[in-house]
DOLUMMAR-823073 format. One record per residue (C-alpha): residue number from 0; residue in one letter; x, y, z. Coordinates in Angstrom, 3 decimals. Last residue first. Layout:
+-----+-----+----------+----------+----------+
!   n ! res !       xx !       yy !       zz !
+-----+-----+----------+----------+----------+
! NUM !   A !        X !        Y !        Z !
...
+-----+-----+----------+----------+----------+
END
This chain:
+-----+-----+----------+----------+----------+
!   n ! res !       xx !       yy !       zz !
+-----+-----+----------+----------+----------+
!  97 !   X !   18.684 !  -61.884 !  -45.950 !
!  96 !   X !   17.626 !  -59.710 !  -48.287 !
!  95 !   X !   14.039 !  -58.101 !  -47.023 !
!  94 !   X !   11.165 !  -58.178 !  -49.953 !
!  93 !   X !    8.706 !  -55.683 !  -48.461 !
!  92 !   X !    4.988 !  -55.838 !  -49.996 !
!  91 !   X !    3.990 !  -58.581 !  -46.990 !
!  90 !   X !    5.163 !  -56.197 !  -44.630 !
!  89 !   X !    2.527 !  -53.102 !  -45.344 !
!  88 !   X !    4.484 !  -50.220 !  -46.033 !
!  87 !   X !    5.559 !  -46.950 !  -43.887 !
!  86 !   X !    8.012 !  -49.253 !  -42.088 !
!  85 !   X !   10.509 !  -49.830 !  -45.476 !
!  84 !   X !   10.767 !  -45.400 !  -45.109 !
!  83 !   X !   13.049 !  -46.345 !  -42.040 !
!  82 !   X !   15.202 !  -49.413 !  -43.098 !
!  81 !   X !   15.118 !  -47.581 !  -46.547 !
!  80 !   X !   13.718 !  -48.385 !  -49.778 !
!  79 !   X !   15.705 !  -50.000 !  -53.154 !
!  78 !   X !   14.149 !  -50.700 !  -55.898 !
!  77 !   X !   12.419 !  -53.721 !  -57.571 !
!  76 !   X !   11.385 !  -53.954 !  -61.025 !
!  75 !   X !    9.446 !  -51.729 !  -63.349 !
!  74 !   X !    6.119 !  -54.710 !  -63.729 !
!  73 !   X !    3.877 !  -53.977 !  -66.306 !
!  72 !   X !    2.614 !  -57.722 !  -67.102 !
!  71 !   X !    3.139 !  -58.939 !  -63.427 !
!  70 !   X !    2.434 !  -62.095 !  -63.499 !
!  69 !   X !    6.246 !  -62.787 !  -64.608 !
!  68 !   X !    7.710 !  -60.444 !  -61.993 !
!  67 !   X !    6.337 !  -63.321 !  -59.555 !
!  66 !   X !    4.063 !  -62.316 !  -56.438 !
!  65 !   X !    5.680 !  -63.116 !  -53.296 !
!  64 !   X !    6.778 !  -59.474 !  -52.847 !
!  63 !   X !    3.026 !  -57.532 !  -52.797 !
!  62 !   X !    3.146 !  -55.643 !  -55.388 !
!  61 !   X !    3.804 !  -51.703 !  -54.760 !
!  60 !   X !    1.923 !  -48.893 !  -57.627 !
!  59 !   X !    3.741 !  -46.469 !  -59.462 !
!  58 !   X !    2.427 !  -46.362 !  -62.987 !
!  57 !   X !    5.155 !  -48.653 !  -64.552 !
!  56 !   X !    4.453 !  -51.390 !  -61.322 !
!  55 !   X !    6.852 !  -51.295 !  -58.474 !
!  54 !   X !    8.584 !  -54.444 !  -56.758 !
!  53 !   X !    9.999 !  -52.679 !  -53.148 !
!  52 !   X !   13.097 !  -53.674 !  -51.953 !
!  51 !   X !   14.804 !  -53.640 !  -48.111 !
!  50 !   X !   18.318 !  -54.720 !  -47.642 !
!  49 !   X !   20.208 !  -52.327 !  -50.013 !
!  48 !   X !   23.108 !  -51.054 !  -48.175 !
!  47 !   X !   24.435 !  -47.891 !  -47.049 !
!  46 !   X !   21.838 !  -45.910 !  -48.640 !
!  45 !   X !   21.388 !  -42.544 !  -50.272 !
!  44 !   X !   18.659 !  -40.534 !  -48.711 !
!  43 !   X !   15.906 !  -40.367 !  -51.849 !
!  42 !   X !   12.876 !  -40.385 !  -49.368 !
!  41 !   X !   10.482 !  -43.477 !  -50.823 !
!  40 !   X !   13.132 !  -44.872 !  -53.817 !
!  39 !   X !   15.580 !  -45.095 !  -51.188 !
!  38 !   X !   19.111 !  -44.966 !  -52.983 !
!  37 !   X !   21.227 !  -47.567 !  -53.601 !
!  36 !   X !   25.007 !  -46.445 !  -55.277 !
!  35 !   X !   25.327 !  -43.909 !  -57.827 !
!  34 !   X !   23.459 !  -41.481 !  -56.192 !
!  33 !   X !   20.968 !  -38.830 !  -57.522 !
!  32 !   X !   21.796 !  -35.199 !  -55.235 !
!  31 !   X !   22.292 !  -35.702 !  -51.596 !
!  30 !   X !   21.211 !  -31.961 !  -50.936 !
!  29 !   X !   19.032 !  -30.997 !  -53.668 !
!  28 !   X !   17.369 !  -35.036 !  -53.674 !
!  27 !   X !   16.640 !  -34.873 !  -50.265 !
!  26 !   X !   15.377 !  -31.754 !  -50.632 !
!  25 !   X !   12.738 !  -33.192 !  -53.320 !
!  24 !   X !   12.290 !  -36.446 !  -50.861 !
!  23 !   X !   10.976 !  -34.014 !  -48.075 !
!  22 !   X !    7.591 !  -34.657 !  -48.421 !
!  21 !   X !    8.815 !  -38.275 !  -48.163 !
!  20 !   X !    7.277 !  -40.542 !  -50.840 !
!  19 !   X !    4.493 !  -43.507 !  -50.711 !
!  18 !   X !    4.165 !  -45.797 !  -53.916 !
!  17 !   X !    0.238 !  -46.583 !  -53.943 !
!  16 !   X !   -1.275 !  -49.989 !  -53.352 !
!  15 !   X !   -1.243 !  -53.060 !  -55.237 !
!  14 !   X !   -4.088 !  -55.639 !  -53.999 !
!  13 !   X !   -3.382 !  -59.255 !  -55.494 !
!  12 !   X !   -5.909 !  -62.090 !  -56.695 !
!  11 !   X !   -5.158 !  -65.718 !  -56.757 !
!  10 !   X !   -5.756 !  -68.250 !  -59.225 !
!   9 !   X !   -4.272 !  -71.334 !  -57.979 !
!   8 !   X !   -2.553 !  -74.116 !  -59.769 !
!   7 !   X !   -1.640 !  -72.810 !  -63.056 !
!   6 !   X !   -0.625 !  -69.178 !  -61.922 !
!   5 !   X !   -1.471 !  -67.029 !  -64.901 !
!   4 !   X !   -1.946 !  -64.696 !  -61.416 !
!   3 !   X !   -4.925 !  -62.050 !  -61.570 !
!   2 !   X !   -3.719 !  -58.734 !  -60.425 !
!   1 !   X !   -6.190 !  -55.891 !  -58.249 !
!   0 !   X !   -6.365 !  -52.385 !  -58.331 !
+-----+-----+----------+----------+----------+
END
């Protein structure tokens, strides 16, 4: 699937790609249960901080992080991944707090 930017200056096109999530994300869940602090959205481990976000579409698909919410017309916002599960994706769809 690819986005068109409104972007002005440039028209630029952007590949999402698929949400990935632990086979054992379920048991994760069972043992850890839903946490009120982050959580990684890829294995559901609760997290210790948040340094690694992923911007998600409403049917599960990753944009790449330098594209704006704004171009995004069914953007779900950005959640929080793991410093582990962040390696399964392609850098340039990891936004890394510095």
């Amino acid at each position: 699937m690819l986005i068109k930017s409104n972007n002005t200056q440039m028209k630029k096109n952007y590949k999402l790609i698929d949400a990935i999530y632990s086979d054992n994300y379920e048991d994760n869940i069972d043992k850890y249960g839903y946490s009120a602090g982050p959580q990684c959205h890829c294995c559901g481990i609760p997290l210790k901080n948040d340094n690694y976000l992923l911007h998600m579409t409403t049917d599960g698909k990753i944009i790449p992080e330098n594209v704006n919410e704004e171009d995004i017309e069914d953007s779900q916002g950005w959640f929080e991944i793991g410093p582990e599960c962040q390696k399964k994706y392609p850098s340039e769809y990891i936004y890394k707090r510095k």
